[in-house]
N, C-alpha and C positions, 0 to 999 in steps of 0.2 A: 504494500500500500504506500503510496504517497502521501508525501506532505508537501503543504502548499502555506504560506501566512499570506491574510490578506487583511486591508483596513476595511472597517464597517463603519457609516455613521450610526452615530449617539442612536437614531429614532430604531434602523437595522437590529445593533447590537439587543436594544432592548425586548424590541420583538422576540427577537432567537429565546433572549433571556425567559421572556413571560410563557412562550411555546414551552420551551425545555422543564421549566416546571409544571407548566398543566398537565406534560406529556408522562412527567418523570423519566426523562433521561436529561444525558451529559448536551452539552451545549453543542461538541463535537458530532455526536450524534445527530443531533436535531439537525443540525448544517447539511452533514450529508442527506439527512432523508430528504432536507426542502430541494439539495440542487437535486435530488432522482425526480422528484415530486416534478420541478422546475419543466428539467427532460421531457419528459411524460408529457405536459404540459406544451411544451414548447412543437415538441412531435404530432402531437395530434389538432395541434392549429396548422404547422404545415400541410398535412394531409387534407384536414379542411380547406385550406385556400391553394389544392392542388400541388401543392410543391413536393408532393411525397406520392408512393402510389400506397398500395394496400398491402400488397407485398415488402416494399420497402419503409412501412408502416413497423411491420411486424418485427423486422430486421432491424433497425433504431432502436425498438423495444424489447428485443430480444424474446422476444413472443409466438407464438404457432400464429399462423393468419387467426385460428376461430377463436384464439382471445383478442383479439385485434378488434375484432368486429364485435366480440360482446361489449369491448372497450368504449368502442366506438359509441354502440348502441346507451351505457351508461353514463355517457357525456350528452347524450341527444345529438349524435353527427349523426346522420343519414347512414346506412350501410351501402353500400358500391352495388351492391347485390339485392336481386327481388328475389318473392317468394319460390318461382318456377327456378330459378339458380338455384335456389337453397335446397328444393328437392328433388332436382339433379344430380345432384351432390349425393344426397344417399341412393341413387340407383347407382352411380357411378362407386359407391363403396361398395354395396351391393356383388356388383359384378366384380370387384375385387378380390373378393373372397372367396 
């Protein structure tokens, strides 16, 4: 793991601070989970304003496409995908087997 130091303003630091004890963890902690949270965040507005596909969603995320899309779907982004794809999908596993 790396280390990185960085400066926060006063209103920042404090935030982290007030998180970190509602959360009960370390301050280091909390940092890291908001920049994952950040990512997360930052990747699924891409996707939204096209800049990502659904596959390269999942890949960012480090996710199988079908949590991509349940992702998707718990943020209220649209899914890429209609009903007739979705059950496609299970004749195509179907036949897989």
């Amino acid at each position: 793991m790396g280390v990185i130091s960085l400066r926060l303003k006063e209103r920042d630091l404090e935030r982290l601070e007030e998180l970190s004890k509602s959360e009960h963890k370390d301050k280091s902690t909390m940092a890291r989970e908001l920049l994952e949270y950040g990512w997360d965040f930052l990747m699924l507005k891409y996707y939204r304003d096209g800049k990502l596909s659904l596959n390269g969603l999942a890949k960012k995320l480090d996710i199988p496409v079908s949590e991509a899309i349940d992702l998707l779907k718990e943020f209220g982004i649209e899914a890429p995908i209609g009903f007739d794809d979705y059950l496609k999908g299970f004749e195509v596993f179907d036949q897989a087997r």
